[in-house]
Biopython code that builds the backbone (N, CA, C, O; Angstrom):
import numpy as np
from Bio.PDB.StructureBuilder import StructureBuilder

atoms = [
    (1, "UNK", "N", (0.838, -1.164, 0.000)),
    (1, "UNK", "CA", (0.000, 0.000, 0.000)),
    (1, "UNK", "C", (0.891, 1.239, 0.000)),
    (1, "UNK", "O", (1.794, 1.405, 0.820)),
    (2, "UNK", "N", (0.525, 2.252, -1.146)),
    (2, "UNK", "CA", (1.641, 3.372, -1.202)),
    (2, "UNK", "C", (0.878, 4.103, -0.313)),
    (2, "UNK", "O", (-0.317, 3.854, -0.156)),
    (3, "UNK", "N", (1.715, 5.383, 0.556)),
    (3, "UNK", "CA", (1.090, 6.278, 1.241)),
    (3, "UNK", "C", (0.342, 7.433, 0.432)),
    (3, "UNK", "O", (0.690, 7.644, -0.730)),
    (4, "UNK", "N", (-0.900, 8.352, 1.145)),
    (4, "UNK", "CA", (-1.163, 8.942, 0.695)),
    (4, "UNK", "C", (-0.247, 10.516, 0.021)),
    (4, "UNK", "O", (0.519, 11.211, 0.688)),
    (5, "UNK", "N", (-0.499, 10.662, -0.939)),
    (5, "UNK", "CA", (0.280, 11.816, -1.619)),
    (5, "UNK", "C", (-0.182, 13.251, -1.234)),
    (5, "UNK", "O", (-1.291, 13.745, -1.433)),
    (6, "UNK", "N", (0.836, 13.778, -0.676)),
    (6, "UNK", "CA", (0.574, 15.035, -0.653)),
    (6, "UNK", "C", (0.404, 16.145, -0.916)),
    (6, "UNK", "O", (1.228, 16.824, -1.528)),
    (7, "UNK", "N", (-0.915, 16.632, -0.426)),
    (7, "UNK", "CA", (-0.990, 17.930, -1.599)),
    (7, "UNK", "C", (-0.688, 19.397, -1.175)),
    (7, "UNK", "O", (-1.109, 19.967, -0.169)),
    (8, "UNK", "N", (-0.113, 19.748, -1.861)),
    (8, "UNK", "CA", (0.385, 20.989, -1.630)),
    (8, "UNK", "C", (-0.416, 22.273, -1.893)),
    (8, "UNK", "O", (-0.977, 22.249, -2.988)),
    (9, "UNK", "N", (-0.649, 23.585, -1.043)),
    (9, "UNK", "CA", (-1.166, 24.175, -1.481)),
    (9, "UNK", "C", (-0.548, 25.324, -1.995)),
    (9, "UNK", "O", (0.504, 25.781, -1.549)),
    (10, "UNK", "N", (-1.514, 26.038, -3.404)),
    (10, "UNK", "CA", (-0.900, 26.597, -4.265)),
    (10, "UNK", "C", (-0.833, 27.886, -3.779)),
    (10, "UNK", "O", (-1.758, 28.450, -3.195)),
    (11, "UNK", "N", (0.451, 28.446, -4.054)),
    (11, "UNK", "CA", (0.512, 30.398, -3.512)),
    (11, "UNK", "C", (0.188, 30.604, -4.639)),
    (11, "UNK", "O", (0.270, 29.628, -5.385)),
    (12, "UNK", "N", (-0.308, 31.927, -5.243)),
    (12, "UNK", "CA", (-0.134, 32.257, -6.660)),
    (12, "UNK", "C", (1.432, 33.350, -6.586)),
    (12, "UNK", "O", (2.003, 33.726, -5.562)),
    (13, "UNK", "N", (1.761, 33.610, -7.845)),
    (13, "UNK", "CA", (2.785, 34.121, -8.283)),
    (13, "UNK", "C", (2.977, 35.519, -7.451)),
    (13, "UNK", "O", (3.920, 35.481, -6.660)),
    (14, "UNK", "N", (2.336, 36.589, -7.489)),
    (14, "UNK", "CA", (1.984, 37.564, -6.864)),
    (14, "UNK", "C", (2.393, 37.811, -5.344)),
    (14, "UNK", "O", (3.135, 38.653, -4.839)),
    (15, "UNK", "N", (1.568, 36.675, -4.746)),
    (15, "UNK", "CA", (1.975, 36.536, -3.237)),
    (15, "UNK", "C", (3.831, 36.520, -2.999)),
    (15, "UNK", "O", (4.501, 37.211, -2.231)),
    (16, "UNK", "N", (4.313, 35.362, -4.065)),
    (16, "UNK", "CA", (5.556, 34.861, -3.758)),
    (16, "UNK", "C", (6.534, 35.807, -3.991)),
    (16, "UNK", "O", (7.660, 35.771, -3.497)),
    (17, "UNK", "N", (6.089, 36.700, -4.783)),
    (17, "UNK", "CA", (7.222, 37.737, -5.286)),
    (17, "UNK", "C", (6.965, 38.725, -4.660)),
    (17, "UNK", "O", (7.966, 39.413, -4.456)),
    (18, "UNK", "N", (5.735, 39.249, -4.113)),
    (18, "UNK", "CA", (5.913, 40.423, -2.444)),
    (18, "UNK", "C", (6.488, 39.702, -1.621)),
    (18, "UNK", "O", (7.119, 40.410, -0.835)),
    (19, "UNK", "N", (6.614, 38.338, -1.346)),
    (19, "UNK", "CA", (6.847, 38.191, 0.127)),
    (19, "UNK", "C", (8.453, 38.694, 0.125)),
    (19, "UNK", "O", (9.040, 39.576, 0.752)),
    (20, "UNK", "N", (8.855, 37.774, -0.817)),
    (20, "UNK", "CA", (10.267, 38.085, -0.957)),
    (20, "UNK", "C", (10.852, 39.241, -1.082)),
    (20, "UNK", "O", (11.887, 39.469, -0.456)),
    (21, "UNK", "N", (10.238, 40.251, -1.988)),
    (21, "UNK", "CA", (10.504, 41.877, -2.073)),
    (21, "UNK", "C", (10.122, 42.197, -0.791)),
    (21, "UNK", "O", (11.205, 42.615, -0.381)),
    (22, "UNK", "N", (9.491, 42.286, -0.011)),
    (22, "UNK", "CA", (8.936, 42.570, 1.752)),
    (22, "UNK", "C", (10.107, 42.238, 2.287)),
    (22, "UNK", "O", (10.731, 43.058, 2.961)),
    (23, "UNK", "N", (10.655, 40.739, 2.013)),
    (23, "UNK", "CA", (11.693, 40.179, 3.342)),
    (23, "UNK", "C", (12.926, 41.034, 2.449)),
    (23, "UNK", "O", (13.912, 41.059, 3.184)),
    (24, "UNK", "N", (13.112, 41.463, 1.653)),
    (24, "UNK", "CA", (14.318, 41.927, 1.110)),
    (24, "UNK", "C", (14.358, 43.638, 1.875)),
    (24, "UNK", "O", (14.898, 43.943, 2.939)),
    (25, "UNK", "N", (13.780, 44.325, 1.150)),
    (25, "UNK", "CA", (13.460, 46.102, 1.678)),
    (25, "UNK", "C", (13.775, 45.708, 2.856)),
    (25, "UNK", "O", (14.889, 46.059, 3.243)),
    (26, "UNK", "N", (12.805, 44.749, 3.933)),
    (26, "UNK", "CA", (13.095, 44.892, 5.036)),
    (26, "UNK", "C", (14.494, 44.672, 6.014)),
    (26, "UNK", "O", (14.736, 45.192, 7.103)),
    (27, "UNK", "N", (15.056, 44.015, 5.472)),
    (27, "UNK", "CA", (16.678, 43.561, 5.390)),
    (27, "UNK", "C", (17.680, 44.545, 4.748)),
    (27, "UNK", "O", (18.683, 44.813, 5.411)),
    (28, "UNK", "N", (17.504, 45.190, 3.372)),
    (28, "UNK", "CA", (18.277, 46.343, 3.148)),
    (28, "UNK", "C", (18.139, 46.914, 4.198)),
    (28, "UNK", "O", (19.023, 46.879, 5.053)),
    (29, "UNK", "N", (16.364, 47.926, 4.459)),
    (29, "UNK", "CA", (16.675, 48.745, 5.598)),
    (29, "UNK", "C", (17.100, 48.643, 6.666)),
    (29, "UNK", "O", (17.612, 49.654, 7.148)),
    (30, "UNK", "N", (17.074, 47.736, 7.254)),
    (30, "UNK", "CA", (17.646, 47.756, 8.816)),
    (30, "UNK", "C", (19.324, 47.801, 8.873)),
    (30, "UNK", "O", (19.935, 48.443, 9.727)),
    (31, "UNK", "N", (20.112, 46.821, 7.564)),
    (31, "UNK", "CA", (21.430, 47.088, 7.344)),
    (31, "UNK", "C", (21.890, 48.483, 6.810)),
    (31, "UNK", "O", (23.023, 48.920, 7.015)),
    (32, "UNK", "N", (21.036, 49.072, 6.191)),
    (32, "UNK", "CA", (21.392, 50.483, 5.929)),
    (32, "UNK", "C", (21.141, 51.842, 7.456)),
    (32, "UNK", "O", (21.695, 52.899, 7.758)),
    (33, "UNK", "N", (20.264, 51.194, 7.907)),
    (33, "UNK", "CA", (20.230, 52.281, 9.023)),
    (33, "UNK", "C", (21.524, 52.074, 10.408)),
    (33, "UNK", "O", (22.222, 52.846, 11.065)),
    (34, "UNK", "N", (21.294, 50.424, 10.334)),
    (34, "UNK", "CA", (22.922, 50.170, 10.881)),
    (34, "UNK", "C", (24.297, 50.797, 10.341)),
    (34, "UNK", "O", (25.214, 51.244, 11.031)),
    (35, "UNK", "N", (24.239, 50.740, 9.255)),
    (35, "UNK", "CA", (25.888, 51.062, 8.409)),
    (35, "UNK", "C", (25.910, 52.505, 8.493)),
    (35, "UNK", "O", (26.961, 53.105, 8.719)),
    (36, "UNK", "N", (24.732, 53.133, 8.313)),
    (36, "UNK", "CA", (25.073, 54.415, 7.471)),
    (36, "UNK", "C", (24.569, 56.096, 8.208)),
    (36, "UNK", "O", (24.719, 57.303, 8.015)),
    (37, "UNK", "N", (23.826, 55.017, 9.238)),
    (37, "UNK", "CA", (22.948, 56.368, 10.147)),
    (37, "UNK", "C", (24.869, 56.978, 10.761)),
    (37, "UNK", "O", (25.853, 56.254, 10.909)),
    (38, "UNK", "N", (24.745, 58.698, 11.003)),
    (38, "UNK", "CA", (25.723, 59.378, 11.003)),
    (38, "UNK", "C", (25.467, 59.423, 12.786)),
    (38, "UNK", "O", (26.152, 60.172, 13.482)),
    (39, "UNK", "N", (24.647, 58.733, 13.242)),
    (39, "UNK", "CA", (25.081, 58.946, 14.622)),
    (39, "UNK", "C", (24.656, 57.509, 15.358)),
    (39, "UNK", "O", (24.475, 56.430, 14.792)),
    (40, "UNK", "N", (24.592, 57.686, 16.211)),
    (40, "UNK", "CA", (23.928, 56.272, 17.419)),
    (40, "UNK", "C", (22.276, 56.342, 17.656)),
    (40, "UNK", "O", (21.587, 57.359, 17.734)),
    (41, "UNK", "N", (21.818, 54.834, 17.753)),
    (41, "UNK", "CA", (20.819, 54.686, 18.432)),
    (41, "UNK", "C", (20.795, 55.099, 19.953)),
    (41, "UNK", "O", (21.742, 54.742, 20.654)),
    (42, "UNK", "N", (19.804, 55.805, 20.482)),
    (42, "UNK", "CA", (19.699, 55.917, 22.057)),
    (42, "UNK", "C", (19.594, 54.545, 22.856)),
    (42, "UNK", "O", (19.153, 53.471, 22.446)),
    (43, "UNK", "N", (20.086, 54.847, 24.036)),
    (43, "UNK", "CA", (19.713, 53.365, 24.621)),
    (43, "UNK", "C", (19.014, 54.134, 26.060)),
    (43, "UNK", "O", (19.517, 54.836, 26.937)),
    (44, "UNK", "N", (17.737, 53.672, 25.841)),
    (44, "UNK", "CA", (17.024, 52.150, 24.805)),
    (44, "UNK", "C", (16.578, 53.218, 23.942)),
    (44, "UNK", "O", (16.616, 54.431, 24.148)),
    (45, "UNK", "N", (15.930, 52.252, 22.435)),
    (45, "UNK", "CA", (15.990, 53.092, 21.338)),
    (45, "UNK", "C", (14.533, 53.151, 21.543)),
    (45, "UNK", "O", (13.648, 52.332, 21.791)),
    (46, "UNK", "N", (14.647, 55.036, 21.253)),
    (46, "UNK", "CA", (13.405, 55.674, 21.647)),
    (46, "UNK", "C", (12.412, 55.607, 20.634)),
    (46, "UNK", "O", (12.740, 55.394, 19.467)),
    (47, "UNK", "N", (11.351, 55.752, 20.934)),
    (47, "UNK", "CA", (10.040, 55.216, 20.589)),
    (47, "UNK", "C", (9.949, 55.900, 19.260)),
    (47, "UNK", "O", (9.536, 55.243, 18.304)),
    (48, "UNK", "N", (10.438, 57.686, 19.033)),
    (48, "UNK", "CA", (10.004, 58.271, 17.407)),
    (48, "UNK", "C", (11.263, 57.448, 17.122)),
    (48, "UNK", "O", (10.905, 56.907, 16.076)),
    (49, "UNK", "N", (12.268, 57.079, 17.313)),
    (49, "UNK", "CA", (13.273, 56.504, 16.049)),
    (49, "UNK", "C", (12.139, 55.535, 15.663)),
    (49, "UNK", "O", (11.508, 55.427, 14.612)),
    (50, "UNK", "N", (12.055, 54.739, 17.042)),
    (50, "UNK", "CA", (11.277, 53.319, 15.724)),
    (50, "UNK", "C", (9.733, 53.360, 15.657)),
    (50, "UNK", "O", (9.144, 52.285, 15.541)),
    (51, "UNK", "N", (9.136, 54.336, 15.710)),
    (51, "UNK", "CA", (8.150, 54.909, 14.717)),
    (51, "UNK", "C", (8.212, 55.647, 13.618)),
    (51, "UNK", "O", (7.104, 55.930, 13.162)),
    (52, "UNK", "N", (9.657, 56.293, 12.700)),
    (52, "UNK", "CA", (9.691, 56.790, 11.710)),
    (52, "UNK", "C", (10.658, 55.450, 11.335)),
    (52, "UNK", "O", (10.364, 55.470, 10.139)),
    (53, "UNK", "N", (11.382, 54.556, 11.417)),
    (53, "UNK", "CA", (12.096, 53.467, 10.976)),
    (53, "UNK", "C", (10.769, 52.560, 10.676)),
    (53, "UNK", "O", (10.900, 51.943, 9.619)),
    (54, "UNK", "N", (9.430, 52.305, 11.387)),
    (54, "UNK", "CA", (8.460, 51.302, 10.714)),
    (54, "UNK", "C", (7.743, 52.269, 9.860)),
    (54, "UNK", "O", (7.132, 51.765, 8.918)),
    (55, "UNK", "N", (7.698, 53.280, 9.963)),
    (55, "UNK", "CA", (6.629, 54.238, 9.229)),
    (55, "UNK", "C", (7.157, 54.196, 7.684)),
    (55, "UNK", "O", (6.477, 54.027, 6.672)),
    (56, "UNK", "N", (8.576, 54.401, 7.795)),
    (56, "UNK", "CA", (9.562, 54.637, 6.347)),
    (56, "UNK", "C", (9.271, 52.620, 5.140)),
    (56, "UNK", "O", (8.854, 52.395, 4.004)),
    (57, "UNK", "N", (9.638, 51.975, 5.956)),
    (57, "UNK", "CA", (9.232, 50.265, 6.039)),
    (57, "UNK", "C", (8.136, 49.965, 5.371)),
    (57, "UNK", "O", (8.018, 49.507, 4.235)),
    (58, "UNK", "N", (7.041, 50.364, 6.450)),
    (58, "UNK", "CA", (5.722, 50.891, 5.815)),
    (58, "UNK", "C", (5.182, 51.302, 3.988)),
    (58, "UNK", "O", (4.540, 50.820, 3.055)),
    (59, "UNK", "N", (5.911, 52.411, 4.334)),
    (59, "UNK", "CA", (5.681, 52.786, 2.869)),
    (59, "UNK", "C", (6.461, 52.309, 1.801)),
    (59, "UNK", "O", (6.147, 52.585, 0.643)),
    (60, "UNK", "N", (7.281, 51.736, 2.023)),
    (60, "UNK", "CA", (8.450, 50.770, 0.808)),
    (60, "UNK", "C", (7.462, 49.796, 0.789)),
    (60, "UNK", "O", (7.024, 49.687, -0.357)),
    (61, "UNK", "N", (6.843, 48.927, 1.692)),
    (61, "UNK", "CA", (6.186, 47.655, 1.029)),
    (61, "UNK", "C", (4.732, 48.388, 0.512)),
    (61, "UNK", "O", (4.231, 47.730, -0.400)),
    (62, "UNK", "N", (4.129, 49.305, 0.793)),
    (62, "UNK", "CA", (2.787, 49.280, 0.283)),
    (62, "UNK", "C", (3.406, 49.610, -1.203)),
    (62, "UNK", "O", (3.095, 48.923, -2.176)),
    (63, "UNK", "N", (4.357, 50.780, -1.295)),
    (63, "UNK", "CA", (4.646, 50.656, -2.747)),
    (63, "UNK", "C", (4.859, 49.587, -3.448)),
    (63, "UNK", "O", (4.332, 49.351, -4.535)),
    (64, "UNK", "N", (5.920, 48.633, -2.657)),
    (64, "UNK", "CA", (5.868, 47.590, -3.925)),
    (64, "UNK", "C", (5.109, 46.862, -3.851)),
    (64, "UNK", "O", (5.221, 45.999, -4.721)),
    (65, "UNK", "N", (3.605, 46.621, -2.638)),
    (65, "UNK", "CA", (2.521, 45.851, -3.157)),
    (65, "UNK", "C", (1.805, 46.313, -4.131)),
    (65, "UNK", "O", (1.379, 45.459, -4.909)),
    (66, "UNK", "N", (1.464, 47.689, -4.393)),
    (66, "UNK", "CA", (0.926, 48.226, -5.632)),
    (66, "UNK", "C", (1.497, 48.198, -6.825)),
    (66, "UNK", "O", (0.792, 48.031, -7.820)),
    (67, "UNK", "N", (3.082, 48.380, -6.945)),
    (67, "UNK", "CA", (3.917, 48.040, -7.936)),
    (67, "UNK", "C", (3.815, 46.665, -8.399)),
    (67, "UNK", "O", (3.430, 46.466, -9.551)),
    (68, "UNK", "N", (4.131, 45.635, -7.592)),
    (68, "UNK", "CA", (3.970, 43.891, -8.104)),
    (68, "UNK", "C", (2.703, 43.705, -8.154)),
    (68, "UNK", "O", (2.549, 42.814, -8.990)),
    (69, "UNK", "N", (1.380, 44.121, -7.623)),
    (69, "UNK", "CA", (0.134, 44.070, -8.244)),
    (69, "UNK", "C", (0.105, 44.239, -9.794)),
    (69, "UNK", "O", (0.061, 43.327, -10.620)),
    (70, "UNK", "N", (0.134, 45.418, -10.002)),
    (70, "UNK", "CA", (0.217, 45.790, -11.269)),
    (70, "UNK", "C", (0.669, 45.200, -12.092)),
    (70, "UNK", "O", (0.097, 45.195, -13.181)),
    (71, "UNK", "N", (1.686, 44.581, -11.934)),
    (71, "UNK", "CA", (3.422, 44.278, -12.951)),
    (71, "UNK", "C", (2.712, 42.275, -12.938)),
    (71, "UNK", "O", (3.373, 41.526, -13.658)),
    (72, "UNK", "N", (1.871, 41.816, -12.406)),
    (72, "UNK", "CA", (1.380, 40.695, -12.181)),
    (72, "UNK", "C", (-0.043, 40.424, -12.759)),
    (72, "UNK", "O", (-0.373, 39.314, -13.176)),
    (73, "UNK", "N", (-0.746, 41.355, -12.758)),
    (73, "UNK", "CA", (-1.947, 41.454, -13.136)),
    (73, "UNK", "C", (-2.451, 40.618, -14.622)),
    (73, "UNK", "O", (-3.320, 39.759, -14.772)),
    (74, "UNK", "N", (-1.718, 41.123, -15.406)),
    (74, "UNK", "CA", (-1.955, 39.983, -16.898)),
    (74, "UNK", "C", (-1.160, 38.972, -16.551)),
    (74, "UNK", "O", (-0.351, 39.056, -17.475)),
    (75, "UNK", "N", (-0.758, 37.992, -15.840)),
    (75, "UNK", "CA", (-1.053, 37.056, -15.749)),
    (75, "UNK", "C", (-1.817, 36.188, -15.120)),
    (75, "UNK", "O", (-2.206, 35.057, -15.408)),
    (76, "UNK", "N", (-2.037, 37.163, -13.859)),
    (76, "UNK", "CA", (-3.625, 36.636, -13.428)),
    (76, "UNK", "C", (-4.359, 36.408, -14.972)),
    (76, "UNK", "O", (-4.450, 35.512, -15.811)),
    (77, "UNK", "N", (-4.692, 37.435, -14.830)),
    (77, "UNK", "CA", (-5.979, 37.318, -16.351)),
    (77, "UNK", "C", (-5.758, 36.355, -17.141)),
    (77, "UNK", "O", (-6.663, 35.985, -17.889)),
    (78, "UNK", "N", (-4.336, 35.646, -17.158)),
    (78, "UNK", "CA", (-4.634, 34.783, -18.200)),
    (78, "UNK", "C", (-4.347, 33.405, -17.314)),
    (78, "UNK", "O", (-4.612, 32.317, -17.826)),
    (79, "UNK", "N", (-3.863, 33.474, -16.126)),
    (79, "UNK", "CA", (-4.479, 32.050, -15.105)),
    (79, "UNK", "C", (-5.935, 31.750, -15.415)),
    (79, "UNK", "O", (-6.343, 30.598, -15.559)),
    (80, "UNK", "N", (-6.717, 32.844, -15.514)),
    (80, "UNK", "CA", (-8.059, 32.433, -14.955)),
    (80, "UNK", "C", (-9.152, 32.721, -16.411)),
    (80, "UNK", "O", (-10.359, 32.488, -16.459)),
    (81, "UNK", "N", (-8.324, 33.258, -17.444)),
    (81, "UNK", "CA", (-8.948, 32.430, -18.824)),
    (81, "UNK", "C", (-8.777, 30.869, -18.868)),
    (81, "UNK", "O", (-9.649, 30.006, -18.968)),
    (82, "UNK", "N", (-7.378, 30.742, -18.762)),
    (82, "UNK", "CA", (-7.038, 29.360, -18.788)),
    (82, "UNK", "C", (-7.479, 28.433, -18.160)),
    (82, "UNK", "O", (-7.749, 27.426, -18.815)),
    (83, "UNK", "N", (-7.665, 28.415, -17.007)),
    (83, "UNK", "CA", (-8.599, 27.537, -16.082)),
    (83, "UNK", "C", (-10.359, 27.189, -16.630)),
    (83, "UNK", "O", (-11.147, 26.494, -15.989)),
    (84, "UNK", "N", (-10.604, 27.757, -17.722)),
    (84, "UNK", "CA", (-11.564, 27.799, -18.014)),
    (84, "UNK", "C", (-11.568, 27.729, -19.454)),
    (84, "UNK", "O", (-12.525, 28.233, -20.044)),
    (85, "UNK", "N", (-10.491, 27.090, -20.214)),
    (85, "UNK", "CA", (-10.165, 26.954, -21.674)),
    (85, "UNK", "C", (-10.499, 25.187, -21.643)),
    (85, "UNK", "O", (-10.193, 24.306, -20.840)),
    (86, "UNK", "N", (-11.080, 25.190, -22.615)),
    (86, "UNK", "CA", (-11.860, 23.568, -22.874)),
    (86, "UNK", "C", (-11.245, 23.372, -24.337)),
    (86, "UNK", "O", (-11.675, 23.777, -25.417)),
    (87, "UNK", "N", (-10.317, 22.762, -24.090)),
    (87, "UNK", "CA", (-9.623, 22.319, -25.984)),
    (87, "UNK", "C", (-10.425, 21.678, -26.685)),
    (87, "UNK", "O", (-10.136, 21.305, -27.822)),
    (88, "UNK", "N", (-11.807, 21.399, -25.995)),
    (88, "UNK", "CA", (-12.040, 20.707, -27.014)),
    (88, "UNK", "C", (-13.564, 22.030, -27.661)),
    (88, "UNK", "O", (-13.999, 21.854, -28.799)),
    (89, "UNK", "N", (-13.924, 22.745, -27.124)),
    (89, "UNK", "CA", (-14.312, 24.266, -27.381)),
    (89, "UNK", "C", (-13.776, 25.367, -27.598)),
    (89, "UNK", "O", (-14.127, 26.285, -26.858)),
    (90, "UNK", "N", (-12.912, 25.613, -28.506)),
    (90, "UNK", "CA", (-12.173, 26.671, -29.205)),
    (90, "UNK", "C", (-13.115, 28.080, -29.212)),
    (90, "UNK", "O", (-14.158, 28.167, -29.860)),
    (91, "UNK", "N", (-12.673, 28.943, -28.546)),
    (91, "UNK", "CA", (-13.213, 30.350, -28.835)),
    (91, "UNK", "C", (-13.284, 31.328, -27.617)),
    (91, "UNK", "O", (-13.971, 32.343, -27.498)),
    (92, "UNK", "N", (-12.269, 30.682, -26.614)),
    (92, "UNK", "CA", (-12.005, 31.406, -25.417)),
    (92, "UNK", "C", (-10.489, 32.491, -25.578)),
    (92, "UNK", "O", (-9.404, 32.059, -25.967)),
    (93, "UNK", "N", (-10.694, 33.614, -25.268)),
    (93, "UNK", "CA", (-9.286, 34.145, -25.768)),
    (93, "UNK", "C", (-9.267, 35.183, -24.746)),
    (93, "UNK", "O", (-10.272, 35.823, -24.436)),
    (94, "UNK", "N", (-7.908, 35.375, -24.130)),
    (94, "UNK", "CA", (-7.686, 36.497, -23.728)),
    (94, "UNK", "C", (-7.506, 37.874, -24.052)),
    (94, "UNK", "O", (-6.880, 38.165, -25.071)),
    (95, "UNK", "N", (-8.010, 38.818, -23.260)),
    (95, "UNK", "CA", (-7.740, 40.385, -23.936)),
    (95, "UNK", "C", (-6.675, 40.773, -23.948)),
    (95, "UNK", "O", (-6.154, 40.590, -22.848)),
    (96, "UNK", "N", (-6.260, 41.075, -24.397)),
    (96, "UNK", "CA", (-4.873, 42.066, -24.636)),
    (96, "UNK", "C", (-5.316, 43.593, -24.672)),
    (96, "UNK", "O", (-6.061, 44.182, -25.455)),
    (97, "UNK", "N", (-4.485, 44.111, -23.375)),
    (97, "UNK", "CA", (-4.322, 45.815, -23.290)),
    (97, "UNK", "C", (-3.042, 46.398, -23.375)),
    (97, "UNK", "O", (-1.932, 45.893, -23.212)),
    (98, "UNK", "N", (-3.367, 47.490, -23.644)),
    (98, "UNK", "CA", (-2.039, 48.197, -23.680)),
    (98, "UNK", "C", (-1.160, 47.991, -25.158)),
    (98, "UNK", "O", (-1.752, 47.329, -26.010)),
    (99, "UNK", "N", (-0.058, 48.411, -25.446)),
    (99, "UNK", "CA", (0.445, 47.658, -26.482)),
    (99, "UNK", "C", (1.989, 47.061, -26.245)),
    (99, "UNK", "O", (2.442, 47.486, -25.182)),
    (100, "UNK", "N", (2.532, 46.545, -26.667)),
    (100, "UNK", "CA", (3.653, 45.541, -26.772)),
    (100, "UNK", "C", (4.393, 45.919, -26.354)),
    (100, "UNK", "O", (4.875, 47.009, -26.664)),
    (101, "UNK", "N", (4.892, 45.012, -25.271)),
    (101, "UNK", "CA", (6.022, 44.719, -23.868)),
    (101, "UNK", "C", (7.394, 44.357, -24.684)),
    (101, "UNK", "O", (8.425, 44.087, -24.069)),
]
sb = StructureBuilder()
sb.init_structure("model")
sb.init_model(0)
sb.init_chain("A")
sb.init_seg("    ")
for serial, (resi, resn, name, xyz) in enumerate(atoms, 1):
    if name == "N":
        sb.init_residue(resn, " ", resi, " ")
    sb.init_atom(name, np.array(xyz, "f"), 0.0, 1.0, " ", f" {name:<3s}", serial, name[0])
structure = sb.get_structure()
């Protein structure tokens, strides 16, 4: 008796490439505020440093969630033509916007 096979569940493309751009920004910044800030953290480090250090954070990932939204988007659209393309019913087609990448 083989064991049961496991199924994996699917991320879509989108998710996988913010997470990673998220864990990245977030890793530049903290090594850049280490290396390059021209003075010292207070000890203990006071509350506006690390409310303008998450605030700055903040706005790097919402940008690039709106940026990789975008930059991802036609291929959604054509995941979810495709999921719904029947070869053996010809006449499903995706739209094309914009003009040539």
């Amino acid at each position: 008796m083989s064991a049961p096979a496991r199924r994996y569940r699917y991320r879509p493309l989108f998710w996988r490439i913010f997470s990673a751009n998220a864990v990245v920004l977030a890793a530049a910044s903290v090594v850049a505020v280490l290396t390059l800030s021209p003075g010292t953290f207070s000890e203990p480090v006071a509350l506006r440093e690390l409310a303008i250090f998450g605030g700055a954070l903040l706005v790097m990932v919402a940008v690039d969630l709106l940026v990789t939204r975008a930059l991802v988007a036609p291929l959604d659209e054509l995941v979810a033509v495709m999921r719904h393309v029947d070869p053996m019913k010809p006449g499903n087609r995706v739209s094309v916007r914009g003009g040539p990448s």
